[in-house]
N, C-alpha and C positions, 0 to 999 in steps of 0.2 A: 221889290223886297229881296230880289236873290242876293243882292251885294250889301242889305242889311244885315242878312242871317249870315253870312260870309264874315264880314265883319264882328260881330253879334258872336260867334263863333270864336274868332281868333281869342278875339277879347278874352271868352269864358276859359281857353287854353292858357292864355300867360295870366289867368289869374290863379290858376290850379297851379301854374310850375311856380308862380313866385310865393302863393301858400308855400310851399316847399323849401324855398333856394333861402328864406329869410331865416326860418330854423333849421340846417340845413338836418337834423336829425328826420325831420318829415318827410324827406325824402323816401323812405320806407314805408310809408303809409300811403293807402290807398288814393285819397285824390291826387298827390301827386304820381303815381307810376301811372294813372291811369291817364291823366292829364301828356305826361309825357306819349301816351302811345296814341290819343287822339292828333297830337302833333307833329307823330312821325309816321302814321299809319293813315289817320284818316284826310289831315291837312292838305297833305300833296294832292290825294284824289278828288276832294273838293275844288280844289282851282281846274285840274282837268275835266271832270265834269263839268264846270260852267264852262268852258272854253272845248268840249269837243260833245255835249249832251247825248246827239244820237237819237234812241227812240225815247228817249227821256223827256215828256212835255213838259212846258213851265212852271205849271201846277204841280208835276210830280215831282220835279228840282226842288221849289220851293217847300214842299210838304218834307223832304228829307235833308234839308239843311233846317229846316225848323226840328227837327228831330233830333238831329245832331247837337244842334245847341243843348236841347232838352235833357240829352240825357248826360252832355258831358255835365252840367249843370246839376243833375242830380247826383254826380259824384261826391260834391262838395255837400252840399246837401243833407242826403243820408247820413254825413261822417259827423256832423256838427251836433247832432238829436243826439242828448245824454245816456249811458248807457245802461244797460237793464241790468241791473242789482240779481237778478236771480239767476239769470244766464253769465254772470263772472262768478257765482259762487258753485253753478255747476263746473263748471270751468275750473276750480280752482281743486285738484287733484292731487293729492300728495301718492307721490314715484319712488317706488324701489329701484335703482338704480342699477342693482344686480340683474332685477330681472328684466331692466332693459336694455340692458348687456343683450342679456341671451335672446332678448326679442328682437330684439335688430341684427344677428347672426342668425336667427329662422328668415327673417326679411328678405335679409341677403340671400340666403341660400336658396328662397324661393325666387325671385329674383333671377338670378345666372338659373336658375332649372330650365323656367320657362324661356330665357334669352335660347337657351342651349336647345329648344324643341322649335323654336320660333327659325331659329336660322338653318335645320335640316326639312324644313316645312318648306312646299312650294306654295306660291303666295296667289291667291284665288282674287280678282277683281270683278264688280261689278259693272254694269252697265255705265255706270258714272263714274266707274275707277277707282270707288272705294276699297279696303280689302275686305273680303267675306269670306267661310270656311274658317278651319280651325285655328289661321294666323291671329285670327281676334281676339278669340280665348286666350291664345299664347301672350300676345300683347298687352293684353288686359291685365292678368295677376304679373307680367313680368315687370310693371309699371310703381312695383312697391319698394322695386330697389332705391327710388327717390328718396323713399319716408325712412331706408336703411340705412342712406348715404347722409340724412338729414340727424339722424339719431347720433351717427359717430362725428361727424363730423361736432357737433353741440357739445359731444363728451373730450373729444380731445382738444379745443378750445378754455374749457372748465378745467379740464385734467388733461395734461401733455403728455400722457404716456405711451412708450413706444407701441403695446398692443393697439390704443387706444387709434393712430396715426396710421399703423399699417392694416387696420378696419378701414378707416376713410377711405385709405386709397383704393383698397381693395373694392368696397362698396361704389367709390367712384368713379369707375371705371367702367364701368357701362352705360354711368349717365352722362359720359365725358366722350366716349365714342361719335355718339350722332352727332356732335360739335361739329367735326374734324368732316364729316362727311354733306357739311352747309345746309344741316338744319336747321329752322329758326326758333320754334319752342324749345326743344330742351337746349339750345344755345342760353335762352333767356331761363328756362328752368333755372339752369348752371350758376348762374348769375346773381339768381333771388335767392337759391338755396345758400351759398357762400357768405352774399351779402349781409342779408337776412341773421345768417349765425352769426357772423362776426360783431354784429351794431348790439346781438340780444346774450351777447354774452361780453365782450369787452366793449362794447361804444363806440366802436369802430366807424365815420363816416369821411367816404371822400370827401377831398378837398373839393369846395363849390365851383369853379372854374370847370374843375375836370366832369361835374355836373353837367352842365349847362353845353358843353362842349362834346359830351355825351348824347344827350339828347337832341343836339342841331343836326350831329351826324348819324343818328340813327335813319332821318329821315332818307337819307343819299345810301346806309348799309345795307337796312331791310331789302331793298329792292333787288340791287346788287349779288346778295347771298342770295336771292330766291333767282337768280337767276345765271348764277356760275355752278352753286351748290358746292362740291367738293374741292372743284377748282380755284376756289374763293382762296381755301389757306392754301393752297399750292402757291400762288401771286404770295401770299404775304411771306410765308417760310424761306420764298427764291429772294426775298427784298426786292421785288418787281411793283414798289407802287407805282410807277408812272402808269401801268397797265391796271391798276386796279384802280387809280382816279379815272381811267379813260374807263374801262368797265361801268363804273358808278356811276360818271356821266352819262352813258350811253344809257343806261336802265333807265334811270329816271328821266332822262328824253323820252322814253318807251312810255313810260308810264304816262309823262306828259300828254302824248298823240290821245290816250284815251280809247285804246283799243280795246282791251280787258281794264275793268276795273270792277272791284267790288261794292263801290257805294252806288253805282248803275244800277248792279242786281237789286240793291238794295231799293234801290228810288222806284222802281219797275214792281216787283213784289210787294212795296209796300202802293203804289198806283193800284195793283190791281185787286188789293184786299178793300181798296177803299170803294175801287168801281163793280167790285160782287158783293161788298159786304159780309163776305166770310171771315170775319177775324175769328182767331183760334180758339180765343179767352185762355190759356195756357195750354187747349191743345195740340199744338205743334213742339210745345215744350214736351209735352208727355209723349210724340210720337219718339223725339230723341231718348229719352229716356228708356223707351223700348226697344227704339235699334241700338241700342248699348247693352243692355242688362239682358232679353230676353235673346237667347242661344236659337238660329234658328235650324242649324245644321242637328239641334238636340231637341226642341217641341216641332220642329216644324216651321219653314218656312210661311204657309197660310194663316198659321196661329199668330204668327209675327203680326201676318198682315192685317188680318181680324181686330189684333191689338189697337192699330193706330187709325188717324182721322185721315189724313192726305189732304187735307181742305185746299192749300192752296200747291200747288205741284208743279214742276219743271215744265210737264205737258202743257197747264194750264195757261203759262207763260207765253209758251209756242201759240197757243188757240190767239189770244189775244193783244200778241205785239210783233208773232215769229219772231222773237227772242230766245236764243236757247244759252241757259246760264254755263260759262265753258268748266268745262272740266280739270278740277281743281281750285278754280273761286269761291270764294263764298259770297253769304246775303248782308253778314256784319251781325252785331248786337241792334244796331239800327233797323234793320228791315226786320228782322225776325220777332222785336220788339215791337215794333208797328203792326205787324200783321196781328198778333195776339190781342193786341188793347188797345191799339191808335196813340192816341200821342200818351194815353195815362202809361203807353207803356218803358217811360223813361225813368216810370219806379223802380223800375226790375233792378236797377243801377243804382237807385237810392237806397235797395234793400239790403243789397252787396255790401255797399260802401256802410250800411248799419250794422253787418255782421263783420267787418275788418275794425270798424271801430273797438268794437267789446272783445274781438280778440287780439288788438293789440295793447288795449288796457291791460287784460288778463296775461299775456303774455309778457310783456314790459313791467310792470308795477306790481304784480302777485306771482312773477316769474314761473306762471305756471308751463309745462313742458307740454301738457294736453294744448293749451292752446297755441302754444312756441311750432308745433310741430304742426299743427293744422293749419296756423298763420304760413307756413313757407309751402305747405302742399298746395296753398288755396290761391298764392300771388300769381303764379301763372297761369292757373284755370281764369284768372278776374280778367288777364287783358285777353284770352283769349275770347272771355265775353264780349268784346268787342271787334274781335278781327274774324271770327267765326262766328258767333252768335251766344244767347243765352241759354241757349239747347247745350251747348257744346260744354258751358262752364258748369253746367245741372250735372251732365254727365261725367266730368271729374269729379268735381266736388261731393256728390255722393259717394266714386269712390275714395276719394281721401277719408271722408267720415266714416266710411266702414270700416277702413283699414287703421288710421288711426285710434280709432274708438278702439277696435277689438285689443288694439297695442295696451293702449292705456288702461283699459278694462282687467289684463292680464298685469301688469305691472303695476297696481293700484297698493297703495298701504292704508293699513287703519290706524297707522302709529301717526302725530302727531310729525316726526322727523323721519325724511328718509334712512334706511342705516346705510 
């Protein structure tokens, strides 16, 4: 069964990219970018793991390529179910524009505050390398610059004016920083925010070649930049590709061997929820949601811990495979998925793709800005549902709705037309 679901697999990925490629305007919507990052993220690791397992037994292979299917599967899925008439009419918010001028100049300015305390702050790691202490806090509210660089950027597209232009840059310029420094999410932030604006305000879509050609080489960059990191545009800026194809090559040989990989973690954690029977039922969802939101350096560390389940845990992995998940990998959308609900939990993926649906309606066709602005906060929390977990996209996504909400809430009119 493993080179069914293998296959089984592929299939359900080029049917998600040719959903896309056919109108190429869908490319912007969720089953295809999601499709595309099953293809450049999980793709390669599926062949490696059937070709280097490990302590991965048959059953456990087979149970997380059947998952894989599942949930790339429910991408398309969720997105097809008609959309809720009352959630596009919440959605549908008439905007003072003036006042979201000035809302995205507080954005901003909170924004570079918190950048400016974050970088005289020394950065506290724990036991697994995460950051902990008050770098959190700082990176936390300093993450609104997105939704700042997302507001002007929309307005000087609509309206070309010079204020309007030397906001973008200004705004973007510290979501353009971590670029340059080979990181991979807000590289892809960069990208959805830009893209995103250009399609929802002039109809902007690349040419499909450049598509397609996109996405082939994502699979050979991702690895490549996660593993030169700054060095990456150094190669490019010197015009030194013949060292950045040998780089690319090398990584993704690296990758091949199957030393680290994340869909292991993935196949392992979700083996060993099956062989304790601890699934979460969403609590492991709620344990992220707490090491996000709840300040522990400010209630207390214990309170933290009191907060959350730990049902299935790093240690417990070690009791039962002497596997220790490395530092820096993740479990995926897929194991984190599975361990909460078993295989129903390839809804989680259908639910997402139900909520990109009504806010791209909302956003495209009632050109509302509440949800224009939430559809581009929420595109790169969606793949990191899958390259990190569903823990991971909870904990953006709340904060995008908080912060967006409170924007919109503040810029809201009861007049019929913007003035």
């Amino acid at each position: 069964m493993i080179e069914v679901y293998r296959y089984l697999l592929i299939i359900i990925c080029i049917c998600l990219l040719g959903w896309g490629v056919i109108r190429i305007e869908r490319i912007y919507q969720y089953p295809f970018f999601m499709g595309s990052m099953f293809i450049s993220f999980l793709l390669p690791q599926v062949f490696a793991l059937i070709n280097h397992p490990g302590l991965v037994s048959q059953d456990a292979l087979e149970r997380v390529l059947l998952m894989s299917c599942l949930c790339a599967a429910a991408c398309w899925i969720g997105y097809i179910i008609k959309p809720n008439t009352k959630w596009l009419k919440k959605l549908d918010v008439m905007i003072d524009q003036r006042k979201l001028f000035r809302a995205g100049i507080a954005l901003m300015f909170q924004g570079y505050l918190f950048n400016f305390l974050l970088s005289i702050t020394t950065i506290q790691r724990s036991d697994v390398g995460t950051w902990t202490g008050p770098a959190t806090i700082y990176v936390f509210f300093a993450q609104v610059i997105n939704i700042a660089f997302g507001i002007f950027l929309l307005q000087t597209l609509k309206h070309p004016k010079v204020i309007n232009l030397i906001l973008t840059i200004i705004a973007g310029w510290p979501v353009v920083q971590p670029i340059f420094q080979g990181r991979r999410q807000p590289t892809m932030t960069f990208i959805i925010i830009v893209g995103l604006s250009f399609w929802l305000v002039l109809r902007y879509v690349p040419p499909r070649l450049a598509v397609i050609t996109a996405v082939v080489l994502l699979a050979f960059i991702i690895p490549v930049v996660g593993a030169l990191r700054s060095h990456f545009w150094d190669l490019v800026f010197s015009g030194k590709w013949k060292e950045i194809s040998f780089a690319s090559q090398r990584a993704f040989e690296t990758l091949q061997t199957g030393d680290i990989l994340e869909l292991r973690n993935a196949a392992l954690l979700a083996d060993a929820t099956e062989k304790t029977g601890l699934y979460g039922y969403g609590s492991g969802w709620w344990d992220s949601i707490v090491f996000q939101y709840v300040p522990g350096q400010i209630l207390g560390y214990d309170f933290k811990q009191f907060l959350q389940f730990h049902l299935i845990t790093r240690e417990k992995l070690e009791n039962l495979y002497g596997y220790t998940i490395p530092n820096g990998s993740t479990t995926t959308g897929i194991g984190d998925s599975f361990t909460e609900f078993g295989y129903l939990g390839c809804f989680s993926f259908a639910l997402i793709a139900y909520l990109f649906k009504n806010l791209w309606i909302s956003a495209v066709y009632q050109k509302s800005i509440f949800s224009s602005l939430l559809y581009i906060g929420l595109a790169s929390p969606a793949m990191l549902g899958l390259t990190h977990g569903i823990g991971r996209f909870l904990q953006e996504a709340i904060f995008q709705f908080i912060f967006v909400s409170l924007t919109v809430y503040y810029c809201r009119t009861k007049y019929k037309y913007s003035p």
